[in-house]
N, C-alpha and C positions, 0 to 999 in steps of 0.2 A: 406478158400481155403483148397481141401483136398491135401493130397501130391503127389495124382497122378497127378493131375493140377501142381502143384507146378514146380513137375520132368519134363511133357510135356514146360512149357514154360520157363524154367532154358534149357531145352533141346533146344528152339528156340530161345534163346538166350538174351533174360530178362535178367535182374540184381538181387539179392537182392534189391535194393534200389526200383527198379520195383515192385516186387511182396512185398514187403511194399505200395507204392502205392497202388493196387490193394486188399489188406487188410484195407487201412484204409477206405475204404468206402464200406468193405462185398464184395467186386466182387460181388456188386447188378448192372445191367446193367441199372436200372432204377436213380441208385445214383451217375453215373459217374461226375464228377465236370466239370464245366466248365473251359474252357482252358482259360488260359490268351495270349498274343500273344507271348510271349516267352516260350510258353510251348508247341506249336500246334510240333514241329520237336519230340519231348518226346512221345507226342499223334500218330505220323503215327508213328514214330518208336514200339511201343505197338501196335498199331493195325496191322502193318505186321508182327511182331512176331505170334500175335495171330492167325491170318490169316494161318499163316505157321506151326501151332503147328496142326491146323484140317484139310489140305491140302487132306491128304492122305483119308479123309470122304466123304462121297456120301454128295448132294447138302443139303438133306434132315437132315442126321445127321449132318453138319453143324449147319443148322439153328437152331437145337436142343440144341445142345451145349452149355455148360456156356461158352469156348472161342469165338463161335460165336455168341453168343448174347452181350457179350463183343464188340468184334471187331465195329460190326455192331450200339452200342451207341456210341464207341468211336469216330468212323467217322462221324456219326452224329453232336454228339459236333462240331468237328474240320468243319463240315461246317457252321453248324449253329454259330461259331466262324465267321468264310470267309467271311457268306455273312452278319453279323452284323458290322466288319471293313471296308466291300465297302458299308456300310449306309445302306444295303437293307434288311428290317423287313419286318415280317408278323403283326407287331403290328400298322401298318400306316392303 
């Protein structure tokens, strides 16, 4: 993470503890870990920081973004978390 990232989401109100998460797996969007169920509030809580760290970006430099391509795995997980606790896979 370069420390412009770093300052944007210190500045949206991330923790250190946070942006140590988000280093230990690269802030690769593709290596996001799966959530366990007492971790999905830690997950929205990250992903509306993030959200709100590229607010002020057109739709387009969003999606471009390492915070939005962040965000957008994170949420991911946390549903693909949701809909594996109410039993419903894409693996049946």
């Amino acid at each position: 993470m370069d420390a412009a990232m770093r300052e944007r989401l210190t500045l949206a109100g991330l923790t250190a503890a946070d942006i140590d998460w988000f280093e230990s797996f690269g802030c690769d969007d593709s290596r996001v870990p799966k959530p366990r169920a007492d971790q999905i509030a830690d997950y929205r809580r990250r992903e509306a920081a993030l959200n709100a760290s590229i607010a002020p970006l057109s739709f387009a430099e969003r999606g471009e973004s390492s915070e939005g391509r962040l965000a957008a795995a994170i949420g991911a997980r946390i549903a693909d978390a949701e809909d594996e606790a109410a039993g419903d896979s894409d693996e049946n």
